[in-house]
DRENLUMNU-514376 format. One line per 5 residues: their letters; for each residue x negated, y negated, z of C-alpha. Coordinates in nm, 3 decimals, padded with zeros to 5 digits, m for minus. Each point is the difference from the previous one (the first is absolute). Layout:
N
a) X Y Z | ...
END
This chain:
504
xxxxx) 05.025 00.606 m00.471 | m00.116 00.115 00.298 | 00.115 00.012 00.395 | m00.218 m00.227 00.188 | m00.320 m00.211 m00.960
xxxxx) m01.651 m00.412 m01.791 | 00.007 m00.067 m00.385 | 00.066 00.272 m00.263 | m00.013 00.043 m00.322 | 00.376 00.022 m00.197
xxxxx) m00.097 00.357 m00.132 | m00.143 00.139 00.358 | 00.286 m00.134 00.139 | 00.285 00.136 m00.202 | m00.203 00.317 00.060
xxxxx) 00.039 m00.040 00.351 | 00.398 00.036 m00.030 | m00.093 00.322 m00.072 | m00.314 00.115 00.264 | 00.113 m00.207 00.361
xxxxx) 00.338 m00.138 m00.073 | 00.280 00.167 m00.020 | 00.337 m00.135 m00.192 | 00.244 00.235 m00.054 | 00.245 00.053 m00.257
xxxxx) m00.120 m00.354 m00.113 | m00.220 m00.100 m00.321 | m00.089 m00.349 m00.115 | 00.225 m00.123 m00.283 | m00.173 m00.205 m00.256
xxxxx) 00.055 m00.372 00.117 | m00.178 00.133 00.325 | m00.262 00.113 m00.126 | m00.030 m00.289 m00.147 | m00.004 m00.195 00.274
xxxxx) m00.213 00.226 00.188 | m00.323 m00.099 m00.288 | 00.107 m00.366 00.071 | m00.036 00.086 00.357 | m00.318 00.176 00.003
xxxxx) m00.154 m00.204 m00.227 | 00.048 m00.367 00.179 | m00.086 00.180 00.350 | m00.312 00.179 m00.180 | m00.138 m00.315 m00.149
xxxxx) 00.063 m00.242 00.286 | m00.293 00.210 00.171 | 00.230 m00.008 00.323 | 00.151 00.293 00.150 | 00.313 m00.065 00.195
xxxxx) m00.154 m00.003 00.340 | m00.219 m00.248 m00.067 | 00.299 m00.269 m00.061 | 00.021 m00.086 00.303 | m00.179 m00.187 00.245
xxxxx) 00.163 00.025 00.309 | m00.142 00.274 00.309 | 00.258 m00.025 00.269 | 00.288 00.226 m00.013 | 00.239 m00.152 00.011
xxxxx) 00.108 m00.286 m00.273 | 00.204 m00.193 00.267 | 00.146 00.043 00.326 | 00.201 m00.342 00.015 | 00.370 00.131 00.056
xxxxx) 00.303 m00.208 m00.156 | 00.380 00.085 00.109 | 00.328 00.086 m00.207 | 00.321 00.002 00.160 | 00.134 00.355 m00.111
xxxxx) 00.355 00.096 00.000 | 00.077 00.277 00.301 | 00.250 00.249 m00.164 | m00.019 m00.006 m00.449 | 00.303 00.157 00.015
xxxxx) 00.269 m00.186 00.208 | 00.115 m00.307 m00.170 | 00.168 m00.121 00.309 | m00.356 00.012 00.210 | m00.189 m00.307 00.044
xxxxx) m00.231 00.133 00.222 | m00.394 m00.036 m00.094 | m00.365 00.044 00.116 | m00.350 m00.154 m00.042 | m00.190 00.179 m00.271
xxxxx) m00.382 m00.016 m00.011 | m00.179 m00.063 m00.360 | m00.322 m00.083 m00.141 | m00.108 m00.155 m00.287 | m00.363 m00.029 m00.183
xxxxx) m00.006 m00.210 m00.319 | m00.384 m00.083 m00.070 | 00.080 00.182 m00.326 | 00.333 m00.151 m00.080 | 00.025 m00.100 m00.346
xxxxx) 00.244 m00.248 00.033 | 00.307 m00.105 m00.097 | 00.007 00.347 m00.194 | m00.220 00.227 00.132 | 00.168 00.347 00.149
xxxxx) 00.047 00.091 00.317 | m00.097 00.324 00.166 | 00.248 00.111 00.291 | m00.178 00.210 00.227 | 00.208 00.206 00.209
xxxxx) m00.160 m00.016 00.378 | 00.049 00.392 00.113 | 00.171 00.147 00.307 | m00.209 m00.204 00.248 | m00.111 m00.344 00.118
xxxxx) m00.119 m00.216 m00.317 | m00.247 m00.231 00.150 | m00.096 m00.113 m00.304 | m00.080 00.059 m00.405 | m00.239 00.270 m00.080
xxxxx) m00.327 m00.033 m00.206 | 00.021 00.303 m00.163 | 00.100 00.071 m00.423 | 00.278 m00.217 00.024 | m00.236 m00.298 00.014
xxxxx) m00.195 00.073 m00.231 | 00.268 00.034 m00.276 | 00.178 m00.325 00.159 | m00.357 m00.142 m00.106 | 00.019 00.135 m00.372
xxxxx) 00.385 m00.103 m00.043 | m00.019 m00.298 00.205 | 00.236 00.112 00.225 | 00.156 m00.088 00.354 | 00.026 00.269 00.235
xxxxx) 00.301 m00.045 00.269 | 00.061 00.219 00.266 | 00.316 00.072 00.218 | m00.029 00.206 00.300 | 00.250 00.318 00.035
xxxxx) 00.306 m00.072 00.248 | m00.021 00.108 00.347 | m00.393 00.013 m00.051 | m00.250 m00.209 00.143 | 00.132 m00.365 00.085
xxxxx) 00.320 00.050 m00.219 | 00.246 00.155 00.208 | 00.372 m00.067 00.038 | m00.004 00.076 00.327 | m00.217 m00.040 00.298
xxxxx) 00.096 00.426 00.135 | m00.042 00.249 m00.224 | 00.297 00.211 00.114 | 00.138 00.261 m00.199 | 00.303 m00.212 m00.025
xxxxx) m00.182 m00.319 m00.139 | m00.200 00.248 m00.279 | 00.276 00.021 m00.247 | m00.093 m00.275 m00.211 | m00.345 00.141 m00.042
xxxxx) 00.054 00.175 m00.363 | m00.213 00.022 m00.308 | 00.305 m00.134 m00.138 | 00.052 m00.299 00.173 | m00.375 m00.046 m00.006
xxxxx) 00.065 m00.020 m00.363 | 00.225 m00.263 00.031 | m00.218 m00.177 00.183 | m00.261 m00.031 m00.276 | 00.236 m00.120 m00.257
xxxxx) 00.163 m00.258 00.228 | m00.384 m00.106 00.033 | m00.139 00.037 m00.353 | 00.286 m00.271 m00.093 | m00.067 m00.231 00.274
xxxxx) m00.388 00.012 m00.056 | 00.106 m00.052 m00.380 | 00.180 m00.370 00.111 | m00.311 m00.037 00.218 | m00.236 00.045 m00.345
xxxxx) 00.258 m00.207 m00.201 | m00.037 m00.292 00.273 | m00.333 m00.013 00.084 | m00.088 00.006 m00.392 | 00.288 m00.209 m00.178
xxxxx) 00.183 00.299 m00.166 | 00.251 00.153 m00.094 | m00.091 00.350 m00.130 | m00.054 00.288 00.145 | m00.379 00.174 00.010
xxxxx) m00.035 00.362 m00.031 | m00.015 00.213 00.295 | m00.166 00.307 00.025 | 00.072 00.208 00.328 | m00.300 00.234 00.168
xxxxx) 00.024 00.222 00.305 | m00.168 00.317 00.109 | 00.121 00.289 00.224 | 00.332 m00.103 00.129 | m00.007 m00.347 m00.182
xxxxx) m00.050 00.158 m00.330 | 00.310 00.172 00.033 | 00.151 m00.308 00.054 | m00.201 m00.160 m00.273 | 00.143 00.267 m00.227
xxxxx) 00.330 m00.026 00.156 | 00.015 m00.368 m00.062 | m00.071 00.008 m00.341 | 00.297 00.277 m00.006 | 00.253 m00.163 00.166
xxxxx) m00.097 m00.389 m00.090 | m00.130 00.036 m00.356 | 00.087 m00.389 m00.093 | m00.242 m00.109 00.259 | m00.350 00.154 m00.079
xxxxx) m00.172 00.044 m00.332 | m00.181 00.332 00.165 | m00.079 00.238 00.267 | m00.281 00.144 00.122 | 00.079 00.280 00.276
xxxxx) m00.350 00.103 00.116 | 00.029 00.383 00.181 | 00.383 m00.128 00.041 | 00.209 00.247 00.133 | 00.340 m00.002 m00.168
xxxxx) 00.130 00.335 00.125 | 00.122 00.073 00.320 | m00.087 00.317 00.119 | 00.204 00.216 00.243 | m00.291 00.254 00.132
xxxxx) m00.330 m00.115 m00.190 | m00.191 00.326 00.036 | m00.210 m00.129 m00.341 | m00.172 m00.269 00.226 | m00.198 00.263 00.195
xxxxx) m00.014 00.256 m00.290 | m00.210 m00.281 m00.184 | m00.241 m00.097 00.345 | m00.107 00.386 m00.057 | m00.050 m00.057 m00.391
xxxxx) m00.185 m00.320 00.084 | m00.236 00.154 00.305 | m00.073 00.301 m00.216 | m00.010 00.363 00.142 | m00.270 m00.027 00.250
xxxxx) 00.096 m00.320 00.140 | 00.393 00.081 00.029 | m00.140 00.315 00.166 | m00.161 m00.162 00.221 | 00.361 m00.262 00.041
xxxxx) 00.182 00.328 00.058 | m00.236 00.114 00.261 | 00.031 m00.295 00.196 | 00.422 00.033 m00.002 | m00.059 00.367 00.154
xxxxx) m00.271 m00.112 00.245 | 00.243 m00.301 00.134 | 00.287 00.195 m00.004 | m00.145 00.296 00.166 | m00.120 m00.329 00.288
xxxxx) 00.295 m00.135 00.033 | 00.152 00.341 00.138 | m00.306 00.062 00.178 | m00.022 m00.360 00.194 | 00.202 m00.300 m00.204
xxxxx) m00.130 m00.301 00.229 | m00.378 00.124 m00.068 | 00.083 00.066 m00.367 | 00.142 m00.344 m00.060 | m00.243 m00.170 00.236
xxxxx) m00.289 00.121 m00.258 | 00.192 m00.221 m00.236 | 00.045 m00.290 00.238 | 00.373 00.101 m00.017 | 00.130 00.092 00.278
xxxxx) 00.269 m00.234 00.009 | 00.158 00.228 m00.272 | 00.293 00.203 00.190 | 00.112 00.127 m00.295 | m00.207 00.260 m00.152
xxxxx) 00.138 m00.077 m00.354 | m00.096 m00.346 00.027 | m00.367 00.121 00.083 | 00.004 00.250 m00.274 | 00.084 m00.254 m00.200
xxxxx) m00.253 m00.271 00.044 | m00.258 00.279 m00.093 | 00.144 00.081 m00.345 | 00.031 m00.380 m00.062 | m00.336 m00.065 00.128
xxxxx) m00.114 00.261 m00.219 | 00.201 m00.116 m00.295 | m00.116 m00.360 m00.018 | m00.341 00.084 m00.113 | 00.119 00.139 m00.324
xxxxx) 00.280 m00.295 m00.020 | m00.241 m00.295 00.035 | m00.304 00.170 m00.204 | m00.245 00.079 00.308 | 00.021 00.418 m00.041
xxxxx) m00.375 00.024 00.106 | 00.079 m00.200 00.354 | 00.183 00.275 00.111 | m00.140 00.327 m00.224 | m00.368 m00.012 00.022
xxxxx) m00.011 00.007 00.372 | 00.291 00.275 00.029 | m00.157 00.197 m00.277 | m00.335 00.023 00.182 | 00.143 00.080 00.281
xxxxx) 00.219 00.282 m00.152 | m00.299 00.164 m00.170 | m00.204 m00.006 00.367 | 00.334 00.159 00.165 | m00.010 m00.317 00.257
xxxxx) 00.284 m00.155 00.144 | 00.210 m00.127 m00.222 | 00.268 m00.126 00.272 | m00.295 m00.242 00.102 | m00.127 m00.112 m00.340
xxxxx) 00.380 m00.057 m00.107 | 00.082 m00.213 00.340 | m00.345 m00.209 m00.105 | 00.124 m00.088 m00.303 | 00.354 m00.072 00.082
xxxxx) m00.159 m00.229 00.290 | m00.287 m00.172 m00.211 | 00.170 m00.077 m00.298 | 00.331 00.063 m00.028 | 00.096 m00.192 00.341
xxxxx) m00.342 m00.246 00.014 | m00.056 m00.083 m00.378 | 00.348 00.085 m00.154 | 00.183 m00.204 00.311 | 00.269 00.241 00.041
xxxxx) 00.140 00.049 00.324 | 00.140 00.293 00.254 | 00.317 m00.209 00.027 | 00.111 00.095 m00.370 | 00.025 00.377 00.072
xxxxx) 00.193 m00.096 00.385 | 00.356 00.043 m00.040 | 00.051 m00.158 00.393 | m00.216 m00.329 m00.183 | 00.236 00.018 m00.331
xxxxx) 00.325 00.021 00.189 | m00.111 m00.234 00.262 | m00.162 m00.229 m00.188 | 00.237 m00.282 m00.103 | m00.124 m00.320 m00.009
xxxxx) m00.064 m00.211 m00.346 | m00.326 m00.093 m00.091 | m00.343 00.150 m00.162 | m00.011 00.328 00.182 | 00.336 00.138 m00.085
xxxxx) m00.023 00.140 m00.334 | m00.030 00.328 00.116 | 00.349 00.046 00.143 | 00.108 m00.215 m00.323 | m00.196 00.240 m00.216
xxxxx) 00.175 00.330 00.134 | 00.336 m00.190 m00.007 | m00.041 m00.034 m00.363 | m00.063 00.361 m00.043 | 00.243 00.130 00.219
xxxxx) 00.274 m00.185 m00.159 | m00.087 m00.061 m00.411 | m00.337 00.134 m00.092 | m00.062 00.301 00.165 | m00.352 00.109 m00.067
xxxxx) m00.018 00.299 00.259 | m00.310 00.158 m00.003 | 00.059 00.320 00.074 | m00.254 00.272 m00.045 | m00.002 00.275 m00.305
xxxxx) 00.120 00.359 00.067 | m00.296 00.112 m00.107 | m00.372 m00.139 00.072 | 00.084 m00.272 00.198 | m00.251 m00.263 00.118
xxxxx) 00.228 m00.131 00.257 | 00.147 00.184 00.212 | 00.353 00.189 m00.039 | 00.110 m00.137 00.285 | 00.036 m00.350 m00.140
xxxxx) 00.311 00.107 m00.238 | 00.317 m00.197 m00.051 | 00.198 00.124 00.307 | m00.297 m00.237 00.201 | 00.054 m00.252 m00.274
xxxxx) 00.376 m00.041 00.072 | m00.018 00.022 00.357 | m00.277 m00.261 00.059 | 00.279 m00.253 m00.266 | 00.239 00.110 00.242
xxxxx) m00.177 m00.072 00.321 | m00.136 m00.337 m00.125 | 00.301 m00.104 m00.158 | 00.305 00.205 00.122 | 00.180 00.333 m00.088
xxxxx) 00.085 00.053 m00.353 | m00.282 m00.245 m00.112 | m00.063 00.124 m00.368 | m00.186 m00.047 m00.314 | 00.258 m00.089 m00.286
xxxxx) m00.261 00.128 m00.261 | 00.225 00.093 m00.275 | 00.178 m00.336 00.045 | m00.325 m00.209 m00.048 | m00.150 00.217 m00.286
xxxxx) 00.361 m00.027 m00.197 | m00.013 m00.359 00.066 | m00.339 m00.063 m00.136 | m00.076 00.280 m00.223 | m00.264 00.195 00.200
xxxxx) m00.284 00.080 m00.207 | 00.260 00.058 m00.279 | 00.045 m00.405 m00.001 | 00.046 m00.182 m00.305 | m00.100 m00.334 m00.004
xxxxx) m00.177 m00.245 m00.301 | m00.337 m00.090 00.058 | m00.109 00.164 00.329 | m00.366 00.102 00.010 | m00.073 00.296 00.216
xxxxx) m00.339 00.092 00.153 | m00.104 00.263 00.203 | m00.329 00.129 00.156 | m00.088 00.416 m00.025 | m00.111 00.016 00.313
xxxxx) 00.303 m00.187 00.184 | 00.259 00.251 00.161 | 00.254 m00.256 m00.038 | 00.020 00.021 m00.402 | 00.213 00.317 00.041
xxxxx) 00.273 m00.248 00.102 | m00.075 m00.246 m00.285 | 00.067 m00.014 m00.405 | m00.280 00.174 m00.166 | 00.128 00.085 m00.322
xxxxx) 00.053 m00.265 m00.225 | 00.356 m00.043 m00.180 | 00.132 m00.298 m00.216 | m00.138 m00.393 00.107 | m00.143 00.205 00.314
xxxxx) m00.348 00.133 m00.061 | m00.148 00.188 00.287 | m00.333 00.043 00.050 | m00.244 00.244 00.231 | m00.337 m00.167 00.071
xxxxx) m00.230 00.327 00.073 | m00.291 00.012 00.257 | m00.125 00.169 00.261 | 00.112 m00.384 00.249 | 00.293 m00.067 m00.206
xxxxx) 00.248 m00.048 00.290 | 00.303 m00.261 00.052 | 00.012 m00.290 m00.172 | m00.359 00.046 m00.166 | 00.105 m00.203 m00.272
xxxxx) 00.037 m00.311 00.230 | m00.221 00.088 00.280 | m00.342 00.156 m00.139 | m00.154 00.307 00.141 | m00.029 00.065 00.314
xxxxx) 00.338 m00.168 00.014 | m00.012 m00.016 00.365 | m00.088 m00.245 00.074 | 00.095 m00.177 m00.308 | m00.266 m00.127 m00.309
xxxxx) m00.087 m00.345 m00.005 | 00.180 m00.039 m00.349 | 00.078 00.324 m00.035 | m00.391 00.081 m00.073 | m00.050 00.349 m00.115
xxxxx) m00.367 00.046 m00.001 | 00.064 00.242 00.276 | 00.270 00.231 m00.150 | m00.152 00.381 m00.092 | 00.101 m00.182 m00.391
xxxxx) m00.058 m00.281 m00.009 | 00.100 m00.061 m00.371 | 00.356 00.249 00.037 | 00.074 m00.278 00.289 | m00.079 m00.317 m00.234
xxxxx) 00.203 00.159 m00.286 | 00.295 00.000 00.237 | m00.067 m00.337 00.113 | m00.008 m00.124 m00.387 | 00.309 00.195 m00.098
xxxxx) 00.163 m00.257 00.224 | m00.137 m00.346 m00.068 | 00.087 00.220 m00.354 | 00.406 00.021 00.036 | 00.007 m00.353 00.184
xxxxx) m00.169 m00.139 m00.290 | 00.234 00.202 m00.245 | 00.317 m00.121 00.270 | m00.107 m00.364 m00.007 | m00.024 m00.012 m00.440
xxxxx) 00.375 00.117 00.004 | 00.079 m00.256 00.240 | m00.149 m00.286 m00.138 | 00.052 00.091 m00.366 | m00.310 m00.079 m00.162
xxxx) m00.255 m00.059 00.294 | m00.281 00.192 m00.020 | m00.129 00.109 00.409 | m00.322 00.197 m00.167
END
């Protein structure tokens, strides 16, 4: 969450648990090794690797929205009140009457449509649907047409929750009409970032309605002050390059006493009145690179110029300008607390005020810098956390973090059947499961591009893998593995449900 997402061999591959994937605390039993040989052995043979299952180059699967009416408030009884909720659907695959159906949770943004990334590929393989429900409050499915403070209460993990299983049972009856039946298909639910969290969460809380989970780089614990976020950009840039990150915090700190409007103005950012904010949309900018696998965007050209003592101010602004504003599409606004507390209309371009509500109230997520080492400056600590929630939101505005980790479990949560995946490389793990425990294995996917939601997305994974291609990850084959430990647990999820139907 952030403010403004080939063929081997069975032996080489087992041995590849071992050299670039990491699962910890977790061993194959027996019956999964098992299925692993079957596995290999079908995929080996068909001369096929994954990628090459589908035919499709656009990506996106579909953009042709559908609309749910969604209940307002889960939790009053005696409210009738409800809202227009966008959805997508994509069944080319669909094995029907009794194929599953893969519930892919749209993240905390728009959701113009059904992304071709891993997920279609395995909806291939299974013969799955994929469905899609955009968040609340995001995109086109608001309550409310002003996003004042006072109309954000309903905007909750947990009554997005709700809203997926009020969903899941309707798009069951749709499946049931459309087809003639009367059972239900298994569902598998699959998010990434924010969305696996709530993938994982679902499975938690609504364990009767999915067969499995899949929480790609989903981050399950809420985090008060999340120093581990930057201490993992430095372990991901390496010592030269986080020199070279540390440099740059000096050098625009040391501007913005010197002459702030000049300072930000290098950045295009003058609109910034609060030197936090600007502060912050460097260590963001900076921290993107490692989180969607493009380290060498922003290293090799700071690195250089570190070495030949240039300046780094200048190098740093070009790079923040060129790719994380041009090519990444992020935007001055997100960091402008007068645009996030003035900003109130419904529609496609409020997610960022929606984003920090979410933090400031449930999630938390503060990225605050280290005591020691920093990348980011110390100025960007939780006393400017709290006061922008307060600002933007009113006095008091605060992140109930134990109350949403003892709800869901944090990364201590104990579910049945929840895949977790995580990239090395991704900052964001350090708020995820990565040590596997009972029906939750938990798996690190290690390379040098192994960001957020690698698993699903490819490498780089911004922007996003036409089916989740790997060819370009620094491993290719530690990627694939990770990929094939899923398709791997759906298959295993799917026998169980269906008795003796075998998915390999």
């Amino acid at each position: 969450m952030r403010r403004g997402t080939s063929r081997i061999g069975s032996a080489r591959f087992l041995s590849g648990l071992r050299v670039g994937l990491e699962a910890r605390d977790f061993s194959l039993d027996p019956e999964m090794e098992k299925i692993w040989c079957i596995f290999l052995l079908v995929s080996t043979c068909a001369g096929v690797s994954f990628h090459a299952t589908l035919h499709r180059s656009d990506a996106l699967l579909t953009t042709d929205a559908h609309w749910y009416t969604q209940t307002l408030d889960h939790y009053a009884t005696q409210d009738d009140r409800t809202f227009s909720q966008r959805y997508y659907e994509f069944t080319d695959y669909f094995d029907a009457p009794n194929g599953p159906v893969f519930l892919k949770i749209c993240p905390e943004g728009p959701c113009v449509g059904i992304q071709n990334d891993y997920s279609a590929v395995l909806a291939k393989r299974f013969g799955a649907a994929i469905v899609s429900l955009e968040h609340r409050y995001y995109g086109q499915s608001s309550p409310f047409k002003i996003h004042a403070t006072e109309n954000l209460i309903y905007l909750s993990s947990k009554q997005a929750l709700f809203d997926l299983a009020a969903f899941r049972e309707y798009y069951q009856d749709l499946i049931n009409h459309r087809t003639n039946s009367t059972r239900d298909n298994p569902w598998i639910v699959i998010g990434w970032s924010y969305a696996g969290a709530l993938s994982a969460w679902f499975k938690l809380k609504f364990p009767h309605l999915a067969v499995g989970s899949v929480a790609s780089s989903g981050i399950v614990q809420a985090i008060f002050e999340f120093t581990k976020l930057d201490e993992q950009v430095a372990e991901s840039a390496g010592a030269t390059c986080s020199a070279a990150l540390r440099a740059v915090t000096r050098l625009a700190e040391q501007g913005l006493k010197k002459n702030s409007v000049s300072t930000k103005a290098l950045f295009n950012a003058e609109q910034l009145d609060v030197d936090g904010d600007f502060l912050y949309l460097l260590a963001e900018a900076a921290t993107t690179a490692f989180q969607y696998g493009n380290p060498e965007i922003l290293c090799s050209p700071l690195v250089a110029a570190y070495k030949r003592d240039e300046d780094l101010l200048a190098v740093y602004a070009k790079y923040v300008k060129d790719y994380y504003i041009d090519t990444f599409k992020s935007s001055i606004n997100t960091y402008d607390q007068k645009h996030l507390k003035e900003n109130l209309a419904a529609g496609d371009h409020s997610s960022d005020r929606l984003g920090w509500y979410q933090m400031c109230t449930e999630l938390g997520y503060f990225q605050v810098a280290p005591a020691n080492n920093s990348i980011r400056s110390a100025l960007i600590n939780v006393k400017y956390h709290l006061d922008l929630c307060s600002n933007v939101f009113g006095n008091g505005t605060f992140p109930e973090v134990d109350d949403t980790n003892l709800c869901y479990g944090g990364n201590k949560i104990r579910g049945d059947k929840i895949l977790f995946m995580n990239g090395s490389q991704d900052p964001w793990r350090h708020a995820s499961k990565q040590t596997s425990s009972r029906n939750e294995p938990a798996y690190v996917i290690k390379c040098q591009n192994c960001g957020h939601g690698v698993d699903m997305l490819g490498c780089p994974q911004s922007p996003p893998q036409i089916r989740g291609n790997t060819s370009k990850c620094a491993d290719p084959e530690a990627a694939q593995a990770g990929q094939r430990i899923i398709a791997t647990y759906i298959s295993r999820w799917l026998e169980d449900a269906n008795g003796s139907v075998k998915y390999m």
